[in-house]
C-alpha positions as a Markdown table, in Angstrom:
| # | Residue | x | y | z |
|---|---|---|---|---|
| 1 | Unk | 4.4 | -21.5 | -121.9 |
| 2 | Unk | 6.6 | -18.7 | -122.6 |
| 3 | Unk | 5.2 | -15.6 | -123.9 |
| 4 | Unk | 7.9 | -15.2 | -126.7 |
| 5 | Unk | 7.1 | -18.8 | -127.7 |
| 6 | Unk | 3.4 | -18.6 | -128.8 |
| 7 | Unk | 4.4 | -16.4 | -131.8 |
| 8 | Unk | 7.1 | -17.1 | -134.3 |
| 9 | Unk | 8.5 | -13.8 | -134.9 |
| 10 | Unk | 11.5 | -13.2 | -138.0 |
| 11 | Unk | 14.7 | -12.0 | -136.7 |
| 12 | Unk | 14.0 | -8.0 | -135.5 |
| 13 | Unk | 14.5 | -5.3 | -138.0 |
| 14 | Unk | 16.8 | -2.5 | -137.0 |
| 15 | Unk | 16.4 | -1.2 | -133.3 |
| 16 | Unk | 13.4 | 1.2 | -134.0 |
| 17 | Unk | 10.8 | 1.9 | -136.5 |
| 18 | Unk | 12.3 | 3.5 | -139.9 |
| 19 | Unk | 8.7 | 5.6 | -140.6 |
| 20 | Unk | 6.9 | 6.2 | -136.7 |
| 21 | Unk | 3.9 | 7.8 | -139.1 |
| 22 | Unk | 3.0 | 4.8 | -140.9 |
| 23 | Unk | 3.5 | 2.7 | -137.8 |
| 24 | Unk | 0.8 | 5.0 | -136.1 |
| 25 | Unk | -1.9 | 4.7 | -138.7 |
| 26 | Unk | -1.2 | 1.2 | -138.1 |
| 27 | Unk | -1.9 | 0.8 | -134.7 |
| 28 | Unk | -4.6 | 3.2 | -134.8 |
| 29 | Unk | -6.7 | 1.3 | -137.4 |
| 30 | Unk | -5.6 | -2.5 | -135.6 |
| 31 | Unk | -6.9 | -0.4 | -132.7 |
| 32 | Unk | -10.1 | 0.7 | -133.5 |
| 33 | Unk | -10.7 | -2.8 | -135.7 |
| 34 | Unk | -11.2 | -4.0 | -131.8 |
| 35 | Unk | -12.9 | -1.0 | -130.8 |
| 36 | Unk | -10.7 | -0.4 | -127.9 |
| 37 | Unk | -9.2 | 2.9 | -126.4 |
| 38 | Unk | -6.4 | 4.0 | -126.4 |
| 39 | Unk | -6.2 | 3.4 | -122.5 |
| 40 | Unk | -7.1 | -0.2 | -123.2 |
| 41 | Unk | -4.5 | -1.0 | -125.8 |
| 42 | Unk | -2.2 | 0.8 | -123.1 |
| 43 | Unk | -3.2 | -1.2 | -120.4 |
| 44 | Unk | -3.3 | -4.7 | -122.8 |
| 45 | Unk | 0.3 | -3.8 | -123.9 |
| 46 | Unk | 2.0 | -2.7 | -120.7 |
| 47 | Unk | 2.3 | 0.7 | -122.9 |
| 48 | Unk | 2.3 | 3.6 | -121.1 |
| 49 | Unk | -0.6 | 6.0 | -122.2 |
| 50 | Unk | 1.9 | 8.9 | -122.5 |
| 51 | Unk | 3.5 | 6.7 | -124.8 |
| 52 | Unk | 0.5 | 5.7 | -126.8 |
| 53 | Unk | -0.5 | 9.4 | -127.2 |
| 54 | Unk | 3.4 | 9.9 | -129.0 |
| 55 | Unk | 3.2 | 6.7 | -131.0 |
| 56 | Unk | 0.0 | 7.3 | -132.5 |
| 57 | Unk | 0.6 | 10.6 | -133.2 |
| 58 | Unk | 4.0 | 9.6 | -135.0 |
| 59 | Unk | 6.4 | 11.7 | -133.0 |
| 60 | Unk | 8.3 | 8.9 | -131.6 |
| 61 | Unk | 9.8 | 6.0 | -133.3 |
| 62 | Unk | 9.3 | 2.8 | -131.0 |
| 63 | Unk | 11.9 | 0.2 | -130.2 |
| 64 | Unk | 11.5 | -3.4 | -131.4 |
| 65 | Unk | 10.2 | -5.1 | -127.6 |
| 66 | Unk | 7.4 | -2.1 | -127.6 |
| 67 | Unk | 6.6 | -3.2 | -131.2 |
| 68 | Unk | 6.4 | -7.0 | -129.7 |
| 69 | Unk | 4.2 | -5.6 | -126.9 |
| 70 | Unk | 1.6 | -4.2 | -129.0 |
| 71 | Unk | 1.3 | -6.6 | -131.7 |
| 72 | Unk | 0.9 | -9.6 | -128.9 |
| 73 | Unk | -1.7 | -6.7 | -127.5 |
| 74 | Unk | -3.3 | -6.3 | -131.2 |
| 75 | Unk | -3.2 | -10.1 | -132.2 |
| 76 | Unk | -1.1 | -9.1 | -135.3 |
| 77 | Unk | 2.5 | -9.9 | -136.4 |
| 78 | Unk | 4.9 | -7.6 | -136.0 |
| 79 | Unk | 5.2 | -7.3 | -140.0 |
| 80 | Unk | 1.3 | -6.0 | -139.8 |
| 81 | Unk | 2.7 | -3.4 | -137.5 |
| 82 | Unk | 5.9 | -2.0 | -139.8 |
């Protein structure tokens, strides 16, 4: 089954995340809900760690397939994630 297919996901909103600090707390607190690291959610996600470390700290604004990535990783929606 195709990966894209297990999830219904709306149309994508524009190409990146319009606020990367609310985005952050999200993914921190979806995160730690699991009680994973930040290596793990890295390593779930195909998300570099280097990349985990900006995101979470807000100072990058991720594109729409990284969003996918993590909330596939996080069993969320995309929409608990923006």
């Amino acid at each position: 089954m195709d990966v894209m297919a297990k999830r219904k996901r709306p149309p994508p909103p524009p190409r990146r995340v319009r606020d990367p600090e609310r985005f952050a707390a999200r993914v921190i607190a979806l995160r730690e809900a699991l009680d994973w690291t930040r290596y793990r959610l890295a390593k779930e996600s195909g998300v570099s760690q280097t990349q985990m470390i900006m995101l979470e700290r807000g100072h990058v604004s991720p594109r729409w397939p990284t969003v996918c990535r993590l909330a596939d990783a996080l069993g969320c929606s995309t929409e608990d994630l923006c």
